[in-house]
C-alpha positions in Angstrom: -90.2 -12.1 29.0 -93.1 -13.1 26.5 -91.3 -16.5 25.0 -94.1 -16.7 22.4 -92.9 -12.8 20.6 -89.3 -13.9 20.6 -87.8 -14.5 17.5 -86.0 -17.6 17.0 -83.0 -15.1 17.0 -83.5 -13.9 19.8 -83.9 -17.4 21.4 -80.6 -18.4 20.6 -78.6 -15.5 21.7 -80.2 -15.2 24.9 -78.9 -18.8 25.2 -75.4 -18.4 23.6 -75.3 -14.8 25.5 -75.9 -16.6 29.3 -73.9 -19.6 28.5 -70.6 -17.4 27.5 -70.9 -15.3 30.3 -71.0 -18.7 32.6 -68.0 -19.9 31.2 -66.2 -16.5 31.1 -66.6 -16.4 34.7 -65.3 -19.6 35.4 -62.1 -19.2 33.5 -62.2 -15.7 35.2 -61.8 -17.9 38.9 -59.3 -20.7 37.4 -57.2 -18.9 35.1 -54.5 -16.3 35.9 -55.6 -12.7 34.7 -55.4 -9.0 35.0 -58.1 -6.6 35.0 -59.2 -3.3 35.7 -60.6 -4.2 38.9 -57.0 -5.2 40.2 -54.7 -2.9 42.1 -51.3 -2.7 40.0 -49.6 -4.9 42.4 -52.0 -7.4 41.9 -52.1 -7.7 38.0 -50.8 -10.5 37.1 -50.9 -13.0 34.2 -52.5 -11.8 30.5 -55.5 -9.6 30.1 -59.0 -11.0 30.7 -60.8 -11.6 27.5 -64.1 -14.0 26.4 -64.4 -17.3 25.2 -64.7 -15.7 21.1 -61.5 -15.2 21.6 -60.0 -18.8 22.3 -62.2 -20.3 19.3 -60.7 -17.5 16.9 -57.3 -18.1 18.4 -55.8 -20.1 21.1 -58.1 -23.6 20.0 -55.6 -22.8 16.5 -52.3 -21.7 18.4 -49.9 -24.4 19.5 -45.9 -24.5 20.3 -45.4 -25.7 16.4 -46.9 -22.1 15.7 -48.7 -21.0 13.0 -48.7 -18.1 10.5 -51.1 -15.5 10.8 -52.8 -16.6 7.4 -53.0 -20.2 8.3 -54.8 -18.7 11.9 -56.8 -17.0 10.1 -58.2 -19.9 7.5 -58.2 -22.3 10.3 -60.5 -19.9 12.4 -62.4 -19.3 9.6 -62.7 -15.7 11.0 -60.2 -13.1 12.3 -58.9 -12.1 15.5 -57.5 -9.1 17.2 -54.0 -10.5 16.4 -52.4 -7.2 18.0 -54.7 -7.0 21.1 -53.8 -11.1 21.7 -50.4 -10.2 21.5 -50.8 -7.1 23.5 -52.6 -9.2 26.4 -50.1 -11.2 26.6 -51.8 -15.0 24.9 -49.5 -14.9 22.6 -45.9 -13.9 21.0 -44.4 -13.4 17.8 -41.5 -15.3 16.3 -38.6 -14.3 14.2 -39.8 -16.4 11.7 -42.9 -14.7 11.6 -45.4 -17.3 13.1 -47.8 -16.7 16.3 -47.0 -18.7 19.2 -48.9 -19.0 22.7 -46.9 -17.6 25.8 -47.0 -19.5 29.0 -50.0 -17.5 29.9 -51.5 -18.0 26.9 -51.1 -22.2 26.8 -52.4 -21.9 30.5 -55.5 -20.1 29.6 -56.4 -22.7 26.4 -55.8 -25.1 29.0 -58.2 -24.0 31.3 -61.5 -23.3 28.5 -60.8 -26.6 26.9 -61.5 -28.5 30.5 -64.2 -25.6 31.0 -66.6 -26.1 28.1 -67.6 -29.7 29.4 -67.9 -28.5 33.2 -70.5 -25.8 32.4 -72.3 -27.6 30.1 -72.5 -30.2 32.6 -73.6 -27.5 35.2 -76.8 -26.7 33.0 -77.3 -30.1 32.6 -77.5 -30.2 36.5 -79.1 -26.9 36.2 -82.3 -26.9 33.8 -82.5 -30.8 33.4 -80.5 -33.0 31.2 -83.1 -34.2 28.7 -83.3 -30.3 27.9 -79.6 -30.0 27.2 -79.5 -33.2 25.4 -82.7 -32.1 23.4 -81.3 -28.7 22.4 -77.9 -30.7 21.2 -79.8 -32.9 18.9 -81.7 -30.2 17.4 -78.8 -27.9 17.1 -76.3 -31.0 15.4 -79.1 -31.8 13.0 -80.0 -28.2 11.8 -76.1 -27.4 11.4 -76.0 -31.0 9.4 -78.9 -29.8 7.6 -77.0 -26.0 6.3 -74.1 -27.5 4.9 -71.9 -24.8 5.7 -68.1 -24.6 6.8 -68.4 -22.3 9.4 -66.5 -21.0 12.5 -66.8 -22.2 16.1 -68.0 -19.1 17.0 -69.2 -15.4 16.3 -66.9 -13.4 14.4 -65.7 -9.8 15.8 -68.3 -7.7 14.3 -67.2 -5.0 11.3 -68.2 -1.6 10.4 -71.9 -1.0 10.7 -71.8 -4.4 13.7 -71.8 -6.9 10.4 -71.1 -10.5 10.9 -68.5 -10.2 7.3 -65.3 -11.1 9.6 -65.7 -14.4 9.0 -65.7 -17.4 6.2 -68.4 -19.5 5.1 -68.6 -21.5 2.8 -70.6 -24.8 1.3 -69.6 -28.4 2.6 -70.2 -31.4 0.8 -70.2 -34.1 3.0 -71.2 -34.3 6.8 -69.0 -33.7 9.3 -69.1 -36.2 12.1 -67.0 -33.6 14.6 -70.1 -31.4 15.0 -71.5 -33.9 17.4 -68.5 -33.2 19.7 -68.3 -29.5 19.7 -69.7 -27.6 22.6 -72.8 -26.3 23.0 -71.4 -22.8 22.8 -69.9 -23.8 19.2 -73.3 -24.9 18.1 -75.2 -22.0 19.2 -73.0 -19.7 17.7 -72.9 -21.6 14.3 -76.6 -21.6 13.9 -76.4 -17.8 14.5 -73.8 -16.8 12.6 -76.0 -18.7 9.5 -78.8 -16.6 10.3 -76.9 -13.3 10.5 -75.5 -14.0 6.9 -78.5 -14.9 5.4 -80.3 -12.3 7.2 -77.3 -9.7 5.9 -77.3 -10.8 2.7 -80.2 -8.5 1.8 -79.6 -5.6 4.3 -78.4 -2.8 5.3 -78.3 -2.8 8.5 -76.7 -5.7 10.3 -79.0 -8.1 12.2 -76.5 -6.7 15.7 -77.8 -3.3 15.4 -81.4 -4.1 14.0 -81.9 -7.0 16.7 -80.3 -4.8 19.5 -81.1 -0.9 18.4 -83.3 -0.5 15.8 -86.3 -2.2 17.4 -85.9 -0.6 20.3 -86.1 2.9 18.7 -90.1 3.2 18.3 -91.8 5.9 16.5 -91.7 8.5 19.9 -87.9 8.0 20.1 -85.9 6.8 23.5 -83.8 8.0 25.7 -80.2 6.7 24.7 -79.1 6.1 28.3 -82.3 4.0 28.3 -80.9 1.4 25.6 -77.8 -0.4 27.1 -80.1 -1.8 29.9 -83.0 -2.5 27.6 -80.7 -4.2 24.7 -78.4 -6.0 27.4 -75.4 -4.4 25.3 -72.9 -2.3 26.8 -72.8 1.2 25.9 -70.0 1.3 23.6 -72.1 -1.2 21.8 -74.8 1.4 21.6 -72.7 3.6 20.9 -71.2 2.1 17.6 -74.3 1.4 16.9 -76.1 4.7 16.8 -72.8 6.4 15.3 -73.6 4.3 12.2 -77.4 4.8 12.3 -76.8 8.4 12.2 -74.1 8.9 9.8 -76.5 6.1 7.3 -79.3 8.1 8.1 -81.8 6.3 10.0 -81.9 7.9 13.2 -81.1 11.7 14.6 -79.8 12.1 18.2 -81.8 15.2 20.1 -80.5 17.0 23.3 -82.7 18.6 25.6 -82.2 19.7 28.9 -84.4 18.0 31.6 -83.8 19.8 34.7 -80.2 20.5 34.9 -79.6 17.4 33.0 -78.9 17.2 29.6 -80.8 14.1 27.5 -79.7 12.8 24.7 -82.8 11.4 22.6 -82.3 9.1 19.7 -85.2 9.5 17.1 -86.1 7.6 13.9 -85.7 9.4 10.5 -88.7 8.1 7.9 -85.9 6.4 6.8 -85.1 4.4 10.0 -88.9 3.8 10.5 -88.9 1.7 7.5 -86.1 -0.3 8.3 -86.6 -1.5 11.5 -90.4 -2.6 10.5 -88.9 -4.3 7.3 -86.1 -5.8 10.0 -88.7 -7.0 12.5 -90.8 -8.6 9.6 -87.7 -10.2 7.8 -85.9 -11.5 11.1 -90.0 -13.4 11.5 -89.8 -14.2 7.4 -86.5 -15.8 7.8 -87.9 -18.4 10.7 -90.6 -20.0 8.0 -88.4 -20.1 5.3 -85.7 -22.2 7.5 -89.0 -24.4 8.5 -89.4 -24.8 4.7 -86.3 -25.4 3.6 -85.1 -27.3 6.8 -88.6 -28.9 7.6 -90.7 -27.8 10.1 -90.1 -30.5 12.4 -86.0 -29.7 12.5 -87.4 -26.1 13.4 -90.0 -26.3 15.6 -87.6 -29.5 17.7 -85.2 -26.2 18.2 -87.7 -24.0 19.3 -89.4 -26.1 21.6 -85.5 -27.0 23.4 -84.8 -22.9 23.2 -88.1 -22.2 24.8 -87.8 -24.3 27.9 -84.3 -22.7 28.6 -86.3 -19.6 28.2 -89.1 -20.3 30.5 -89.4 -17.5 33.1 -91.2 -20.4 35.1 -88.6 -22.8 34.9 -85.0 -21.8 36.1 -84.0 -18.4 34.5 -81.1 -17.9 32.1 -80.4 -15.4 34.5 -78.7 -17.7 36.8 -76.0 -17.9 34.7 -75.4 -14.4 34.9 -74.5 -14.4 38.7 -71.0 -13.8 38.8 -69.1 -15.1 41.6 -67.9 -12.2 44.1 -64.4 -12.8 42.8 -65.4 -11.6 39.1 -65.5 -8.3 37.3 -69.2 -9.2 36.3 -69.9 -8.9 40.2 -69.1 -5.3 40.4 -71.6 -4.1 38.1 -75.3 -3.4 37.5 -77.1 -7.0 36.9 -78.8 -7.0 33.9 -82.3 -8.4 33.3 -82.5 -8.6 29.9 -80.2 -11.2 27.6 -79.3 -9.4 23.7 -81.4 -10.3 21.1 -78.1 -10.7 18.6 -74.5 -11.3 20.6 -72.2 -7.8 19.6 -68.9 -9.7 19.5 -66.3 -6.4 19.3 -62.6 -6.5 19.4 -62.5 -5.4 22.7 -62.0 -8.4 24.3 -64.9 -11.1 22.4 -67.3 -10.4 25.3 -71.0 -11.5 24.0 -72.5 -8.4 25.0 -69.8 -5.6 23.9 -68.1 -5.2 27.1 
């Protein structure tokens, strides 16, 4: 991993990516859950989902209830209302508000205590001046935007856009940011990017970050991109289903052996876009540093950077999953995603 080529993007995914996962896992060992993994005599409790999905619902949830609408503006994003309810976090009243099940009040319970724990196991981790550093920096840029903006990333749309969700201008500061977790702040200062950077694009800053700068001029193997992206493959999958029906890539078969290989290529089209992504995802770092001042940038870089260090302790600690968790039963990855693809499946950072 070249630190010094990574865009500040790319920074604070891989960041936000590793810390989820961490916490995932741990509610994954506390918290009663079923999963595929589990026998069905063993399934018990509701269905394992990330932490997306207690910021978008469960943090909002309580035995008073709450209409969906109110959910909804409180969030500031949507959730998979049906798949919550399905899972079993939560149950509909006759009077038409949402209200946690026993499973569900457990579960809030459990990432509420969780968010300090971790954080505190990074402190312990990869030093607590860096922690503390990348705080500071992250509470004074999200001071800085002004925005009213959810906790965390919203369920990515058609074409993997970051519209799911409500932003708006604030006024005044908002003391409270100081106490969120670090995974709110991370995803905050994302989800500000991904707007700004969708603002003027057509293709979402998931699927350029992820995809589209992966696809070079020769083509690649689509097998080859889940590993390389640190996405699942549904993720690629959407993903390419929308490049190709917008135009910007075709998918080739050939046989290799008595293999078939499916080949995604780039159309003059998709060419253009990804190097107009690449150079607007590296525009969109000055102009912050501009409009934010250098020194609010370069404070957040520097704290990103050291959590990045491949000679310091790897982000990739955070991805070893405890024998115990579903993580532990597949292929490790090696890289981190460049942009979280948050998908209704379950919130998971990297589309799973």
């Amino acid at each position: 991993m070249n630190k010094m080529k990574l865009p500040l993007t790319a920074l604070l995914s891989h960041v936000l990516v590793a810390l989820t996962i961490e916490i995932d896992n741990e509610v994954e060992r506390r918290a009663p859950h079923r999963t595929t993994r589990q026998g069905p005599s063993e399934r018990t409790g509701p269905w394992l989902v990330s932490t997306v999905m207690y910021f978008n619902c469960m943090h909002h949830v309580d035995d008073a209830g709450i209409t969906a609408k109110d959910l909804e503006r409180q969030a500031r994003t949507k959730t998979n209302l049906h798949g919550m309810q399905r899972w079993g976090y939560i149950t509909l009243g006759e009077d038409g508000k949402v209200y946690p099940t026993a499973a569900g009040r457990k579960a809030r319970e459990i990432w509420e205590k969780l968010f300090p724990i971790v954080e505190g196991t990074w402190q312990d981790r990869y030093g607590e001046a860096r922690i503390a550093a990348l705080r500071q920096a992250l509470i004074a840029l999200i001071d800085s935007l002004r925005l009213d903006m959810p906790d965390c990333l919203p369920i990515l749309g058609y074409g993997l856009v970051s519209s799911a969700a409500t932003v708006s201008k604030r006024v005044t500061q908002d003391a409270a940011i100081a106490e969120l977790p670090l995974v709110a702040l991370l995803s905050k200062t994302l989800l500000a990017i991904a707007f700004e950077f969708e603002r003027d694009s057509d293709v979402s800053l998931a699927i350029a970050a992820n995809v589209l700068r992966l696809v070079d001029d020769q083509g690649v193997a689509v097998r080859e991109i889940p590993p390389q992206a640190g996405i699942s493959k549904e993720a690629v999958s959407t993903a390419l289903s929308f490049l190709e029906k917008q135009g910007y890539v075709t998918i080739e078969t050939a046989m290799k052996g008595t293999k078939r290989t499916k080949r995604a290529m780039l159309t003059r089209k998709g060419s253009l876009s990804r190097d107009v992504a690449v150079q607007r995802i590296g525009d969109l770092e000055v102009r912050w540093r501009k409009r934010f001042g250098a020194e609010t940038i370069d404070a957040l870089r520097a704290a990103l950077e050291q959590l990045a260090d491949p000679s310091e302790a790897s982000l990739l600690l955070a991805l070893d999953a405890p024998p115990e968790c579903w993580r532990a039963s597949v292929p490790k990855t090696t890289h981190l995603p460049h942009f979280p693809v948050v998908l209704h499946r379950g919130g998971y950072p990297d589309g799973s």
